[in-house]
N, C-alpha and C positions, 0 to 999 in steps of 0.2 A: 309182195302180192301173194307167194304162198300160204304165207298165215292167213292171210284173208280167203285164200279158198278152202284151208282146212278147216275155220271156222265155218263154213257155209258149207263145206262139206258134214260137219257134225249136228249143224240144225236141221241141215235137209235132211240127215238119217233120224233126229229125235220127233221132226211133224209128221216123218213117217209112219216109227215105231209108235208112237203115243196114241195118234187115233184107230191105227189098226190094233191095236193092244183093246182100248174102249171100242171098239168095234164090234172087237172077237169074244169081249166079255157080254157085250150086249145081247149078240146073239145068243152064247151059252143060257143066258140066263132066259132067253124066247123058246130054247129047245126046250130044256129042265122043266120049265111051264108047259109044253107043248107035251111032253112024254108024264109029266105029274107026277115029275120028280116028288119023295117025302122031303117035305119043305125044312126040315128040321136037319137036313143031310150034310154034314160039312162044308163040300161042295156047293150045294146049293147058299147054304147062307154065307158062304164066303164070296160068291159072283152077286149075290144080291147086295149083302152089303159096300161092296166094290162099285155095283152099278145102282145105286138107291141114289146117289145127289148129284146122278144127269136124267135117269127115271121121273121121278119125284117131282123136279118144276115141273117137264114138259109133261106131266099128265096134268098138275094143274094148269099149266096155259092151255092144253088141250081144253080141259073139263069150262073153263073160262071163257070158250069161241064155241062150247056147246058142240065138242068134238069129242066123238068114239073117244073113251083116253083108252083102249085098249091097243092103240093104234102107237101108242108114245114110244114103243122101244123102233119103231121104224123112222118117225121122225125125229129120233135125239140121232140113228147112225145117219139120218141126212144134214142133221145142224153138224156132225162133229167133222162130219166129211166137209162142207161149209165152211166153220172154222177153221179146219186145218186149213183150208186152201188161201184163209186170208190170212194168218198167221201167213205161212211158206212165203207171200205174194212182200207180205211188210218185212220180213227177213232181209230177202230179196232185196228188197229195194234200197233198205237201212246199209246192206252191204257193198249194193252197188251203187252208193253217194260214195261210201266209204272208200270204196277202192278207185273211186275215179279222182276224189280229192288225193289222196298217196300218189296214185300215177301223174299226176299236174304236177306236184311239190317234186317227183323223182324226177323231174326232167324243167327246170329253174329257167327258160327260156322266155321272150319273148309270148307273152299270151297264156302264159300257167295262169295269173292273177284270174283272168277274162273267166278260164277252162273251169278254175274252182267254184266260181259263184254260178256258171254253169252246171255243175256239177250239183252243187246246194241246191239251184232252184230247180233242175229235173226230179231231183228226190223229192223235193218237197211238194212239186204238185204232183207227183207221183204218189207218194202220202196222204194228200188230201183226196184225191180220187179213191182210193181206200178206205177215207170218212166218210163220203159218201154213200160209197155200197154200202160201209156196215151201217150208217142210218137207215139208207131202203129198210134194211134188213131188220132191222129193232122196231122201224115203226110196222111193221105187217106184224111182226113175233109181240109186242106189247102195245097196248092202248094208254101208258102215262110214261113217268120218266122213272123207274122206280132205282135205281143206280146215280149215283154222281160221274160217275162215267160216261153214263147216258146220255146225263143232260152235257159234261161239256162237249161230247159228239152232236150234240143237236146244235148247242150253243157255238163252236167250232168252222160247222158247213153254214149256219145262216148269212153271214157274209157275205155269198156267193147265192145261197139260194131263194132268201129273202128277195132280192131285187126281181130274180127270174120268173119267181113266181108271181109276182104283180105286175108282169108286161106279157107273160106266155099265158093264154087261157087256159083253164083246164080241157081236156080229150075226155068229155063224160065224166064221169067220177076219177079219172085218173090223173093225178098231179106230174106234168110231164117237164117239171123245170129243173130236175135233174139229168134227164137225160142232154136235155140243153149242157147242160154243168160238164157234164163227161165230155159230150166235146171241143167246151171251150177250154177245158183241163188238156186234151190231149194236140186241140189246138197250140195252147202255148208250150208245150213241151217240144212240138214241131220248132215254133221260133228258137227256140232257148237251142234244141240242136243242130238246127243251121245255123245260128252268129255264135253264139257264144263257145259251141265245142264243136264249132266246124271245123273240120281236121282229126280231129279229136274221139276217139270211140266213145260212143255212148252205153253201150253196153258189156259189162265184164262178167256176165254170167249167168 
């Protein structure tokens, strides 16, 4: 079980360093512009170059929704803060299947079998709650699939939100058969942790 927190102790430090790292170059490179830095200045073209391929889409998805794009370096440190936090969350989660299947195998008893597929399935609709969000999120940020990533996150959640959406009306323009989703997601991880890992911690970290 140590390994397992060293590792999740060395992700939790890299989702940290890495968007504050993209963070602090984002801003540099908002001052530099703000003070008119000479564009030709080492500095300068070493933080733009750095920060030019998370710049660069979201001024064209900005310019796309007919949005200020001078606005992009403030909404790429809100996507990156975003992403890090789903990143962290799917870590998280990948780690703590992980260590709950080792803690059921370290202890060969009566109900370990029961505890692991427990374990499997809080992860996994813990995972799927996770596809979720990040679909919310992709379809506000894009109007097609332009990623094969994209579409198997689309292709992925329909399962679940296919059906919801043909029985829940829409709330005005807003499609609310996800939120439905989230809590029959967080319904069943209820059941799963009362029979299957009753006794049993559900959470290692």
């Amino acid at each position: 079980m140590s390994l397992i927190q060293s590792i999740a102790s060395f992700i939790t430090a890299g989702i940290i360093t890495v968007p504050s790292a993209a963070i602090l170059l984002i801003l540099l490179r908002s001052l530099f512009k703000y003070l008119d830095r000479n564009p030709f200045n080492w500095s300068v073209r070493t933080v733009g170059r750095l920060t030019d391929p998370v710049i660069h889409p979201v001024r064209r998805l900005l310019i796309g929704f007919r949005i200020e794009p001078r606005v992009a370096p403030f909404i790429a440190v809100v996507l990156i803060m975003v992403f890090g936090y789903f990143t962290f969350m799917l870590a998280e989660n990948i780690l703590n299947t992980v260590a709950g299947i080792l803690f059921a195998l370290s202890r060969p008893w009566v109900g370990a079998p029961a505890a692991i597929t427990g374990y499997v399935l809080f992860g996994f609709l813990g995972f799927y709650t996770l596809m979720i969000f990040l679909r919310l999120l992709f379809s506000y940020l894009t109007t097609g699939y332009p990623s094969r990533w994209v579409r198997f996150l689309f292709r992925s959640t329909e399962p679940l939100l296919a059906p919801l959406r043909r029985m829940i009306p829409t709330v005005g323009m807003f499609d609310v058969s996800p939120i439905v989703g989230f809590v029959i997601l967080y319904l069943l991880q209820f059941v799963v942790a009362g029979t299957l890992l009753k006794g049993w911690p559900v959470r290692f970290f």
